[in-house]
C-alpha positions in Angstrom: 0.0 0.0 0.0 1.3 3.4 -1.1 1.2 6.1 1.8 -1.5 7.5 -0.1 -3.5 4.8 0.1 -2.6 4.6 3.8 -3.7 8.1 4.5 -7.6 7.6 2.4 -7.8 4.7 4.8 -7.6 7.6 7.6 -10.5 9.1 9.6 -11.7 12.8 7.9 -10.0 14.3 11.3 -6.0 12.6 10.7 -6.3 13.7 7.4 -7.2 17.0 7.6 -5.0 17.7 10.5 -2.3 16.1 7.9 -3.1 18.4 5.5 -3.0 21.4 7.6 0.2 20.9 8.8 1.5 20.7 5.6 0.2 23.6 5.0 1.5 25.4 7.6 5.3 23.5 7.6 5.3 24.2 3.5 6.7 20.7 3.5 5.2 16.9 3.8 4.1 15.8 6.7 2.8 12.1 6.9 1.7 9.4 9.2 4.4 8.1 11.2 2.3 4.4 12.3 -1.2 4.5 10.8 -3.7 6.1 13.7 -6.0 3.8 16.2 -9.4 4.6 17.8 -10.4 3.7 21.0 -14.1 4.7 19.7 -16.9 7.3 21.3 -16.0 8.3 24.8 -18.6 9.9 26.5 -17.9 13.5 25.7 -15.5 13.5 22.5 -14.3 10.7 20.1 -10.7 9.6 20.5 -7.8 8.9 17.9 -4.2 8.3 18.3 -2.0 8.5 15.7 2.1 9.4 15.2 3.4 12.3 12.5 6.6 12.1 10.6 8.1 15.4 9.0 11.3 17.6 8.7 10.3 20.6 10.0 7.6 19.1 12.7 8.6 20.7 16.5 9.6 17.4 18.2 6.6 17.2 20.2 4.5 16.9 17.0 6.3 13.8 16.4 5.4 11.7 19.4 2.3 9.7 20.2 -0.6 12.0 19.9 -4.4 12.2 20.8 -6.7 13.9 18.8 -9.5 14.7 20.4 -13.0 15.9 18.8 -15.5 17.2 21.0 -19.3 16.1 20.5 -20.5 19.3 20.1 -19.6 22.2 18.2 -20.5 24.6 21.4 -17.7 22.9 23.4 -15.2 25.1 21.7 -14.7 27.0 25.1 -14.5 24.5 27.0 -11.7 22.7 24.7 -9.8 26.2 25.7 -10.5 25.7 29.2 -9.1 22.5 29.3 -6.2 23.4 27.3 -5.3 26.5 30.1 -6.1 23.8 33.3 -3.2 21.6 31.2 -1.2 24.7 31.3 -1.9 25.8 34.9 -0.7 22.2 35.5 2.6 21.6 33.6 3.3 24.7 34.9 3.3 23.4 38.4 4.9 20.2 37.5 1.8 18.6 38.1 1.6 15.1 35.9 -0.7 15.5 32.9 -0.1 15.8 29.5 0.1 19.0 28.0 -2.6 20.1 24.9 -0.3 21.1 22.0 -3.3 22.7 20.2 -6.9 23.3 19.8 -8.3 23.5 16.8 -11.9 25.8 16.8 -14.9 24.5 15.1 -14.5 24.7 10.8 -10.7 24.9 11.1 -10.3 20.6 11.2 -14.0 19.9 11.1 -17.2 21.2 12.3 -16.0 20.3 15.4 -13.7 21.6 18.0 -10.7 19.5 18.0 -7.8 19.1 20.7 -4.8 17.7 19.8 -2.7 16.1 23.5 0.9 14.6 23.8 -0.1 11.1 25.0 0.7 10.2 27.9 3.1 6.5 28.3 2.0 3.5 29.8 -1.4 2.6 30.4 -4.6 2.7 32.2 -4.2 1.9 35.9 -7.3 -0.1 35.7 -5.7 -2.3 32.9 -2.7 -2.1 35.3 -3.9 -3.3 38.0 -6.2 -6.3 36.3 -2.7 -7.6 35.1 -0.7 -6.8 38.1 -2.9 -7.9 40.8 -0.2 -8.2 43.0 0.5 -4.1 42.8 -3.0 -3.1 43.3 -2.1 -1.7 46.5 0.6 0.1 45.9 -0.7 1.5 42.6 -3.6 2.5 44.9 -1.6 4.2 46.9 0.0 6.1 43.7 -3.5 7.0 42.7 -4.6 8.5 46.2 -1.3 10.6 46.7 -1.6 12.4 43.4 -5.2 13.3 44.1 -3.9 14.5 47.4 -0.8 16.3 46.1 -3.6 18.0 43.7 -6.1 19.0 46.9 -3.1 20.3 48.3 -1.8 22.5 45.6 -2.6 26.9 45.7 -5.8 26.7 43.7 -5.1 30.4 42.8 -5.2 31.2 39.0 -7.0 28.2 38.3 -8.7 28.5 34.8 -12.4 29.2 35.1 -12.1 29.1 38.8 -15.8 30.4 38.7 -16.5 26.7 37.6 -17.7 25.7 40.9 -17.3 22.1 41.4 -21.4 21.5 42.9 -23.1 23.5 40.1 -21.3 21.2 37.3 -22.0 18.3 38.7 -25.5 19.6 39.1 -25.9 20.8 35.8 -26.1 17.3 33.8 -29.2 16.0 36.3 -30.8 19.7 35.8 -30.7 19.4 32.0 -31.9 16.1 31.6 -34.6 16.2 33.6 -35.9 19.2 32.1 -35.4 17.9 28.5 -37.1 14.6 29.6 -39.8 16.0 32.1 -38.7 13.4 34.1 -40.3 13.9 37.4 -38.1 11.4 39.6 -35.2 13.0 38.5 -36.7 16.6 38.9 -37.6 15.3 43.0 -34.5 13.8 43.5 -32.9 17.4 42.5 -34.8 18.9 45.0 -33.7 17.0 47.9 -30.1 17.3 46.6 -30.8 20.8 46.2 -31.6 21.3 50.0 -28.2 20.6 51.3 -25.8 22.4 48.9 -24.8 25.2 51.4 -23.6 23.2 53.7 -21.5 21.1 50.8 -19.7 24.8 49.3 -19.3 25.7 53.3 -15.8 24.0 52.8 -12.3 26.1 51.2 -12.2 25.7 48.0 -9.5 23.6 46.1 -8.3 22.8 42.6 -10.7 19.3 41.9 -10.4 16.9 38.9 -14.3 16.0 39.2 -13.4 12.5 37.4 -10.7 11.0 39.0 -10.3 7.3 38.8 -8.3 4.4 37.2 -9.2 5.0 33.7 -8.4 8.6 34.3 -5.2 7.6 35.4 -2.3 6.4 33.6 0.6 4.1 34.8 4.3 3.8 33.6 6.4 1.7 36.2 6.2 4.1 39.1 5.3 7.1 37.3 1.4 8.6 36.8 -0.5 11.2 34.2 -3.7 12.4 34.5 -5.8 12.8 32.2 -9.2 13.5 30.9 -10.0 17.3 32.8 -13.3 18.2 31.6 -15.3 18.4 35.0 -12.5 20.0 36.8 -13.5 23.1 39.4 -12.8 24.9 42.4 -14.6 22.7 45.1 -14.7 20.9 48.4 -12.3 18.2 48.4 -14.7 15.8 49.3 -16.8 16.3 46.9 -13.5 15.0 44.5 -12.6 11.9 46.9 -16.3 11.3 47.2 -16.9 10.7 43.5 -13.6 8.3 43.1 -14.8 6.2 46.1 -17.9 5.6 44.6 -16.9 4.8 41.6 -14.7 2.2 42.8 -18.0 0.4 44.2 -19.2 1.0 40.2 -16.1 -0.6 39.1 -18.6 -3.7 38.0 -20.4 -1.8 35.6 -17.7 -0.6 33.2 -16.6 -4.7 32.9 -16.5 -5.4 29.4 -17.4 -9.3 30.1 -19.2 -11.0 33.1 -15.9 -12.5 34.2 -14.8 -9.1 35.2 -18.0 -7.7 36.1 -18.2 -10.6 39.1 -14.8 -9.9 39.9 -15.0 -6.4 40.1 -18.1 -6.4 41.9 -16.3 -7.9 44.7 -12.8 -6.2 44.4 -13.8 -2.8 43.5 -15.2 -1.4 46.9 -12.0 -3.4 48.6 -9.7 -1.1 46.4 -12.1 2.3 47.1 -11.2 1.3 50.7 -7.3 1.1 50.2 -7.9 4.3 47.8 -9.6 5.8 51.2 -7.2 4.7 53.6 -4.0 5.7 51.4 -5.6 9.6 51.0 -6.1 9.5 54.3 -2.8 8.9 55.6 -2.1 12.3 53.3 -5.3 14.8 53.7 -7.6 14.8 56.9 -11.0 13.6 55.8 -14.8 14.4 57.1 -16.8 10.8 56.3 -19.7 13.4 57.3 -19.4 15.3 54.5 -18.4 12.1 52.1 -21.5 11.0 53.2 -23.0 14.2 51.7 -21.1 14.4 48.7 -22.4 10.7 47.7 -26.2 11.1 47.2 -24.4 13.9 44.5 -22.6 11.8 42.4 -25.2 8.9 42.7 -27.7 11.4 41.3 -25.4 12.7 38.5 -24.6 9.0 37.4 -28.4 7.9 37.3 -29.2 11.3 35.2 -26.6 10.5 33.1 -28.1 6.5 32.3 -31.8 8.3 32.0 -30.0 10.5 29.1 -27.8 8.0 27.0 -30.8 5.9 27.1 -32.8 8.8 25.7 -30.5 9.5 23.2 -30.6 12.9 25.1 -26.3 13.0 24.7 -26.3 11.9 20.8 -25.8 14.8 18.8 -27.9 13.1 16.3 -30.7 11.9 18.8 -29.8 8.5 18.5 -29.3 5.8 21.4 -25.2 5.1 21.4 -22.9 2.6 21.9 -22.4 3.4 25.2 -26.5 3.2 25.9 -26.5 -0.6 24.1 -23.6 -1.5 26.8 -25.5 -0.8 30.1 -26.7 -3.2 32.3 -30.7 -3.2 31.8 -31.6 -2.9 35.4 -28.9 -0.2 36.1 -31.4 2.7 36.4 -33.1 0.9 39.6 -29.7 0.0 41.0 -28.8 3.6 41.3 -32.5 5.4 42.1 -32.0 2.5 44.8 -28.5 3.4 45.9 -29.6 7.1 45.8 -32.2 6.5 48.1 -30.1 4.5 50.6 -27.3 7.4 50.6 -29.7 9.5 51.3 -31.6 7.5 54.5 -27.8 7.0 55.8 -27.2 11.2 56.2 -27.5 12.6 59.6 
């Protein structure tokens, strides 16, 4: 296969952004490896791909993700994210930086981010083939979401973001858009105890922080994926990776590692717990507050990629077809029991 025939077997985004930089360079640049996709996350599709070319700055030539945003109104927010990077690498804090973003009809209609990919892999792929360094990669995981809780949150980008209100906002918009009165009462109990949960100093959060967030290379960690990140309580942050280490079973991609994770998972949010712990003091009053939260914004968002309601063409996605069919009752369930358990 000629490399032109390799690059018209490329996505519309590689080859544009080939083309581009060619333009820009006025000289070649071509694909390196041919690009991979790891598919539809929930917020942006995902490719990686390597570029080879004599005037590319060096960083242009390493492993790459390009990033398209769902939504062509997600231009600011690609910016954002870009600055948070920034704010980080700047403090030595380990993410990968974002080289460029490209704004919506420059690459596609789209806006489009192009990140310096991290090395290794997943902790969550990690630790399933390294059971016997779960704990200490654990421990890894807590310390760098305590060095982050304990970092100056001054100059923050968007540090109006507040942490509550955007984890808020997805239950609020669905529940309007599917007049869906469960979700509308559940946001009004929630609603009740917010000024008590921002009566805490407000610190620099990630607002997604787990092991596929996370990414492992022998002893070293980069953090990735920033798009819920705020000024918040840290609870609210540690909150939201606990329980989704007792949600571990749900992401499984076979029933194998559903059953196993079902029983591991909430062993390894308790080493997560105890590890952070031994770093940052922690309220379990105010985890317990936080939880009802994050149950609520996970059971929104299964009412809305059933609906369709995140599919910019209206559609029911992949990520809809993958979820277990009972998993709506499992969390109005769990929502209702976090709530009975608050003082």
């Amino acid at each position: 296969m000629t490399d032109r025939q390799a690059l018209n077997e490329e996505p519309p985004v590689i080859r544009r952004l080939i083309e581009l930089l060619t333009e820009e360079h006025d000289s070649a640049v071509t694909l390196g490896a041919p690009s991979t996709s790891s598919g539809e996350g929930f917020d942006s599709q995902i490719h990686f791909v390597r570029l080879a070319g004599t005037t590319l700055e060096h960083d242009w030539k390493r492993d790459l993700v390009v990033r398209v945003k769902r939504t062509s109104d997600q231009h600011d927010l690609a910016i954002r994210e870009r600055d948070i990077h920034q704010w980080l690498n700047d403090r030595s804090y380990p993410t990968p930086p974002i080289l460029r973003v490209f704004a919506p009809g420059e690459m596609t209609d789209l806006p489009v981010q192009i990140i310096l990919r991290a090395p290794g892999t997943m902790m969550l792929d990690a630790v399933k083939s390294r059971p016997w360094r779960a704990k200490s990669m654990i421990a890894m995981l807590a310390s760098t979401h305590a060095r982050l809780h304990r970092m100056d949150p001054t100059g923050f980008p968007g540090s109006g973001a507040d942490l509550l209100d955007r984890r808020l906002s997805l239950t609020r918009e669905t529940a309007v858009a599917l007049d869906d009165a469960e979700l509308t009462a559940a946001l009004a109990t929630v609603n009740a105890t917010t000024s008590s949960l921002r009566d805490s100093p407000g610190v620099a959060c990630h607002g997604d922080y787990h092991p596929l967030n996370v990414m492992v290379d022998g002893n070293n960690v980069a953090v990735i994926d920033w798009t819920d990140a705020g000024i918040g309580d840290l609870h609210g942050d540690v909150a939201r990776t606990s329980l989704l280490f007792d949600l571990a079973a749900i992401a499984a991609g076979s029933r194998v590692e559903r059953a196993l994770l079902g029983r591991v998972g909430p062993r390894l949010g308790r080493w997560y717990l105890d590890a952070y712990r031994n770093i940052n003091p922690v309220d379990d009053a105010r985890l317990a507050l936080w939880r009802p939260v994050h149950i609520l914004h996970g059971w929104s968002q299964v009412r809305g990629l059933r609906a369709g309601l995140f599919d910019p063409e209206g559609e029911r996605s992949n990520d809809a077809a993958r979820l277990p069919p009972n998993l709506d009752d499992t969390l109005k369930t769990m929502f209702e029991q976090a709530l009975s358990g608050l003082p």
